[in-house]
C-alpha positions as CSV (number, residue, x, y, z in Angstrom):
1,X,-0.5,54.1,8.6
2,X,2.2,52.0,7.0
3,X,3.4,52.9,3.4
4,X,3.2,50.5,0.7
5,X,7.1,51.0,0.1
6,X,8.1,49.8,3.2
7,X,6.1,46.7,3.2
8,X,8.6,43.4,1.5
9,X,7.5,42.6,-1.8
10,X,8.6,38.6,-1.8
11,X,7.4,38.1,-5.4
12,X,7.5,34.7,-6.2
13,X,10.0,33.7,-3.8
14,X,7.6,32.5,-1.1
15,X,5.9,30.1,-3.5
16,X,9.5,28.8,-4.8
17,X,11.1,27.8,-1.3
18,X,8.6,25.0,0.1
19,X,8.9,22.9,-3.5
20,X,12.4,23.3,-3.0
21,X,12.2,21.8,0.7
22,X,9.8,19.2,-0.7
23,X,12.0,18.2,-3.5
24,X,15.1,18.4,-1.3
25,X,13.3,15.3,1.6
26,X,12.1,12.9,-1.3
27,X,15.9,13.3,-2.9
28,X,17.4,12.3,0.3
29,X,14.4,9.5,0.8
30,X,15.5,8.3,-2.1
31,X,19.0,7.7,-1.3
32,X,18.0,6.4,2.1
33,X,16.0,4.1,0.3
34,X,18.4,2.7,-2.1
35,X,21.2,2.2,0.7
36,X,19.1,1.1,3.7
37,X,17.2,-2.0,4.3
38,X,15.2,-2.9,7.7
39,X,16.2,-5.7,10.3
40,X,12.5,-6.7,11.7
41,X,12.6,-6.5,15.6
42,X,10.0,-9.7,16.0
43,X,11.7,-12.1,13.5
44,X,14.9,-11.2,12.5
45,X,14.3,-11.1,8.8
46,X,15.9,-8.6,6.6
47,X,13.6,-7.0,3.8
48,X,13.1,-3.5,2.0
49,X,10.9,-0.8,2.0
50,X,9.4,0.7,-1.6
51,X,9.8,5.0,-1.8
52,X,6.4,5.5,-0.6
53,X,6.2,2.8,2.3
54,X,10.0,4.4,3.4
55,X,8.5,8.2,2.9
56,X,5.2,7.6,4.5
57,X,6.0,5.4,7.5
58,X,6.6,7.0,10.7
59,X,10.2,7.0,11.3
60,X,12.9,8.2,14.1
61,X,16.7,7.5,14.6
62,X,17.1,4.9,12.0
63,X,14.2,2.8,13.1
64,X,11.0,2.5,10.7
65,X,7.4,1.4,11.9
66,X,6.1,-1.1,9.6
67,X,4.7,-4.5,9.0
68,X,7.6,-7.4,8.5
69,X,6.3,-9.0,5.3
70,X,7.7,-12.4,6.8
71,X,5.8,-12.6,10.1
72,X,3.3,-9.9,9.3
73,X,3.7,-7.9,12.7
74,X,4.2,-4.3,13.5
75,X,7.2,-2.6,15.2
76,X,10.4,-0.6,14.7
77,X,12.3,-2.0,11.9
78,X,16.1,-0.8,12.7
79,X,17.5,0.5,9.2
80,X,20.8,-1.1,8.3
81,X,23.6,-0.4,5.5
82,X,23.4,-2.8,2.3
């Protein structure tokens, strides 16, 4: 039987910690979003992403899949400094 003292009590902790992580990725979307744009892979065309389009689309390695607003297809949208 194990004793109640030697089980961890984490209190509140546990609650605390995936907020933090949470807040942490939408602060750093944020900045990524204010110092990025995309280069559309189809067209050419140069446009930005809103927080929500940014923190929802799949994304890998500096590339974005989303619609170009200019020519309305779907593809990897390389990310590039403003």
């Amino acid at each position: 039987m194990v004793e109640a003292a030697l089980v961890p009590n984490s209190g509140g902790l546990s609650a605390i910690v995936p907020v933090f992580i949470i807040a942490l990725a939408m602060l750093c979307m944020g900045w990524i979003n204010r110092n990025f744009d995309y280069d559309c892979a189809n067209c050419g065309r140069r446009f930005s992403l809103s927080f929500w389009q940014a923190a929802l689309s799949p994304h890998m390695m500096g590339r974005e899949y989303v619609r170009c607003p200019d020519c309305g297809r779907r593809g990897w949208a390389a990310a590039v400094r403003r």
